[in-house]
N, C-alpha and C positions, 0 to 999 in steps of 0.2 A: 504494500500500500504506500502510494507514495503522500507526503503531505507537503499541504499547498502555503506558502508563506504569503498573509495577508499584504495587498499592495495599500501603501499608504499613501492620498492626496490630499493636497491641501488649495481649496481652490476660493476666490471671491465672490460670488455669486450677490448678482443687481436685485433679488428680490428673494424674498424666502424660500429656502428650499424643500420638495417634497421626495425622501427618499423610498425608492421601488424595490423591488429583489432583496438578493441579499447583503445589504449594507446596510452596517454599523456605525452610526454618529458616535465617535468615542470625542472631539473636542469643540468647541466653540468661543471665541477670541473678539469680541467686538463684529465684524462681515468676516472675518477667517473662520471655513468651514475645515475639519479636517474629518475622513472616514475611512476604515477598511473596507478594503472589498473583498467580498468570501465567492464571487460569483461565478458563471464557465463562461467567460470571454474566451474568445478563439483567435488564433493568430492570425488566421486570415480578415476578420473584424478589423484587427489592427492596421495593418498592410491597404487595407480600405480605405481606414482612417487615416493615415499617413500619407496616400496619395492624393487623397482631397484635398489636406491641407497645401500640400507642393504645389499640385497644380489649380490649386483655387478654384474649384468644383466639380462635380459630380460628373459631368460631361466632358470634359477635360479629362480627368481620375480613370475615367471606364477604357474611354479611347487608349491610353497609355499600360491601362493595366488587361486590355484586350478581354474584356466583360463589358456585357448589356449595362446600362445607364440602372434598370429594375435592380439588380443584383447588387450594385455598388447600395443603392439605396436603402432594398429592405436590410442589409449587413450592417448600415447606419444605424437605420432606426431600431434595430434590435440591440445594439450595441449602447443604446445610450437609454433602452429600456433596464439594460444589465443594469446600469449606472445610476438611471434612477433622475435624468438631467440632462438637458440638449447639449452638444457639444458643436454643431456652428449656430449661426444664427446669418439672414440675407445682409447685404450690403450694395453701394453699390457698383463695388466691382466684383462682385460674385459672392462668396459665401466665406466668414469671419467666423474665426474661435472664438467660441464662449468663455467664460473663466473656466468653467471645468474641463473645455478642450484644449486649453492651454496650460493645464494643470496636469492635461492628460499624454501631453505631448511631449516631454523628454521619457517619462515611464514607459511608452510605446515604443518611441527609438530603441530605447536600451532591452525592451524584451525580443525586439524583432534582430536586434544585433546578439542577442544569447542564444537564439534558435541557432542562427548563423555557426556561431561559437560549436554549440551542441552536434550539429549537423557535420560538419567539417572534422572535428574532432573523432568523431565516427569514422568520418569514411578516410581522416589520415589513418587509422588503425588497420583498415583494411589495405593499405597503401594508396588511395584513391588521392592522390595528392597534387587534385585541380585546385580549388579556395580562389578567393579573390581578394585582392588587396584597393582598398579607397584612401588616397592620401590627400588630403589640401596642403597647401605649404607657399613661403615666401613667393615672388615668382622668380628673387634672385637668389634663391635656394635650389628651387627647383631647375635654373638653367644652369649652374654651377653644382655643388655638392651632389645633388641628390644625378643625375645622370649614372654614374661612374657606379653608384652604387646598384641603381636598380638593372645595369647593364650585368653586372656580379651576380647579381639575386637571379635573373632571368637564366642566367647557363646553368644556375643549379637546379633553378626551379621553372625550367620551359611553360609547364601548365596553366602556371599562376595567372591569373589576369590581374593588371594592375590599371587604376586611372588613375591621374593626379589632376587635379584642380588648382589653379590660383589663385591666394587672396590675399590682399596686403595688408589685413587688419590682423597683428596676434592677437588680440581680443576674441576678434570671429572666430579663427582658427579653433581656439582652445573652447570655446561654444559649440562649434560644430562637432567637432571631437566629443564635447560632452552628452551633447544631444545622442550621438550614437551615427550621425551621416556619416561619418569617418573612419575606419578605422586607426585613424595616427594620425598628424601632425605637423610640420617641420615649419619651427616660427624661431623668432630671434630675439624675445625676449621671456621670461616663466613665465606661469600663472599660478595664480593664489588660491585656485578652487580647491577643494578639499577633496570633488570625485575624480582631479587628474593626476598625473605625475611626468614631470618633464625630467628626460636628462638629456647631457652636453655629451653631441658627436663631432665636433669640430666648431669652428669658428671663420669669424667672414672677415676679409680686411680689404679698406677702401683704395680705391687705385680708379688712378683717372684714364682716360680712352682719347685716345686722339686720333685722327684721319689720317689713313694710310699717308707712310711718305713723312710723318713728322719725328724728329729728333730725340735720342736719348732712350731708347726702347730698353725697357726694364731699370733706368735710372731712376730713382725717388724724386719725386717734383713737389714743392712746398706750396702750399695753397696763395702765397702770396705772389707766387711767377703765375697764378690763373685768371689773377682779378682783373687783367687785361683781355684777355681771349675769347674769345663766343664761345658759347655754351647751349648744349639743349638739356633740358631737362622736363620731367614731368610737375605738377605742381606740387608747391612747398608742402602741403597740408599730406601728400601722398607720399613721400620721400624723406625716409629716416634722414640719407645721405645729406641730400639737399639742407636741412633743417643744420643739422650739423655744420657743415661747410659755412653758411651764413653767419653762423654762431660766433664760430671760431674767428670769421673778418672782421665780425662788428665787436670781436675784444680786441683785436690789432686798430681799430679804428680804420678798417678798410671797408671800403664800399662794394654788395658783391657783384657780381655782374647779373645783367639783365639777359636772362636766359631766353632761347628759340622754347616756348612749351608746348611739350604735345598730349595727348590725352592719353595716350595709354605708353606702358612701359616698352609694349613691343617694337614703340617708334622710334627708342631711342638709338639703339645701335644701328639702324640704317639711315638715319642721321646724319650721324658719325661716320659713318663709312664713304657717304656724298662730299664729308667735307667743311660742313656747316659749324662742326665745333664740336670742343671736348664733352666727353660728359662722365658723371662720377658713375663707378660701378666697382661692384663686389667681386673679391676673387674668393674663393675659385669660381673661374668662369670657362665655358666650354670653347675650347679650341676654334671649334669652327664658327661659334659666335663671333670671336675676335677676329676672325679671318685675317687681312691683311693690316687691319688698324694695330697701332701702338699702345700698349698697355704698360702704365707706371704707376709704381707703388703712391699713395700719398703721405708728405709728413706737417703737422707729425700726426703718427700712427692713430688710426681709430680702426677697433677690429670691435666684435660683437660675438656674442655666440650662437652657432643654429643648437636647437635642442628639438626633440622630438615628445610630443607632446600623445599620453595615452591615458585612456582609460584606467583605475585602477580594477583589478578582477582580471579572471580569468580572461588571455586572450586567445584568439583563434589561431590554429599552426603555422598558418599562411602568414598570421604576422607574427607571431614569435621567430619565424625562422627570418623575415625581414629584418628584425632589428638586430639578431643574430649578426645580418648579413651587414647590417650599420656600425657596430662593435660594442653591442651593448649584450653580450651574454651573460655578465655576472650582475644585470641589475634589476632588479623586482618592479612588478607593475601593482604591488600590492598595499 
């Protein structure tokens, strides 16, 4: 017999609540509702739920999750009979979490990622050793550091399917991670959350890019031989580098320059490569990003750490032997 450990949430609710099935009102807090639930929610309920909220409704959710619009439905509304309490509500750009589908939604993530866990774990025993790995990360992580490694990981483990995503916020990062979208991480600065834990697999240090053809390749260049020179960059608000760089002039009492800005980070290196001006970036960087442009250390020195950012608990094989393949074998996710 196996036994079920009651889920606990805690949600806000705009008007008094009427609970259904089987839950338990154990707290009350001023509008903080908190309850066990003892009910048979189903995983697929979940997975229902989880795609409606992605794609902001039911018609959207069906399409992507290749089911009738009916069946997304009746899985809703039985699911929030379980619960006792609507979990969207209309808006108007489609359909908005309630407090309790917003209370309901990292507990979901995270059970739909332990099936995962569950499932994979099984079939590594059997040697079935397909899995799939989701990583968000830096995106100057991701075009430096992280290459080399999943190039490693992939001759040992051909099956693996791997994606990575870009996001420049560690903030988000370590939320998406927590939510359960993720399995891992790679951000550049900790977090404080109590359900993650980051550790340090290397470090990133600043080094300026100049257009093919200019002087001094692999010499250290002082940010005060740059305050003359064009520059592209992305905007300040989006750019550790940048923020930095500025910083440092306006304590020399130097003015910085007035950068070419593009919108996205992809634009920078081609840029650079036409001619238009230096731009700050992170080593490691992949060879053939750099192509024929000039890359120099800058001083003085600003380096950072990447760390990889996980869940605490059990993780799935596919990523244990990732981090493995990162050089993190003696360190606990626990």
């Amino acid at each position: 017999m196996f036994s079920v450990k009651p889920i606990t949430v805690h949600y806000f609710p705009c008007s008094p609540a009427t609970w259904n099935g089987d839950s338990h009102l154990v707290r009350s807090s001023g509008d903080a509702i908190g309850f066990h639930y003892r009910g048979r929610m189903e995983r697929r309920q979940l997975e229902y739920f989880l795609a409606v909220v992605e794609h902001g409704g039911v018609t959207r959710a069906s399409a992507h999750l290749h089911v009738s619009q009916p069946t997304v439905s009746a899985a809703l509304r039985k699911l929030e009979t379980e619960l006792g309490g609507l979990l969207f509500e209309r808006a108007a750009g489609g359909l908005v979490l309630t407090g309790m589908g917003q209370a309901l939604l990292e507990p979901a993530n995270q059970v739909i990622r332990d099936f995962a866990v569950a499932a994979e774990s099984a079939r590594d025993v059997l040697g079935m050793r397909d899995g799939a790995i989701d990583i968000v990360a830096i995106p100057a992580v991701s075009a430096g550091w992280l290459p080399p490694v999943v190039a490693a990981f992939r001759r040992a483990h051909p099956r693996v399917a791997i994606s990575v995503q870009a996001e420049l916020d560690n903030t988000r990062i370590a939320e998406e991670v927590r939510r359960g979208r993720f399995n891992l991480g790679l951000a550049v600065s900790s977090t404080t959350d109590p359900g993650l834990v980051a550790h340090e697999v290397g470090h990133q240090e600043l080094h300026a890019i100049f257009p093919p053809g200019s002087p001094g390749v692999g010499e250290p260049v002082d940010i005060d031989e740059l305050v003359d020179l064009d520059m592209v960059a992305v905007a300040r608000e989006r750019s550790i580098a940048r923020q930095w760089f500025e910083a440092e002039l306006h304590r020399r009492d130097r003015r910085p320059p007035r950068p070419v800005q593009v919108a996205s980070i992809d634009a920078v290196l081609p840029m650079v490569s036409e001619g238009v001006g230096f731009a700050l970036w992170w080593s490691p960087i992949s060879a053939s990003l750099v192509g024929s442009c000039v890359l120099r250390p800058v001083r003085p020195i600003y380096r950072r750490p990447i760390l990889v950012v996980l869940r605490r608990g059990p993780l799935p094989p596919a990523t244990q032997a990732f981090i493995r393949a990162a050089g993190l074998e003696d360190k606990s996710c626990r």
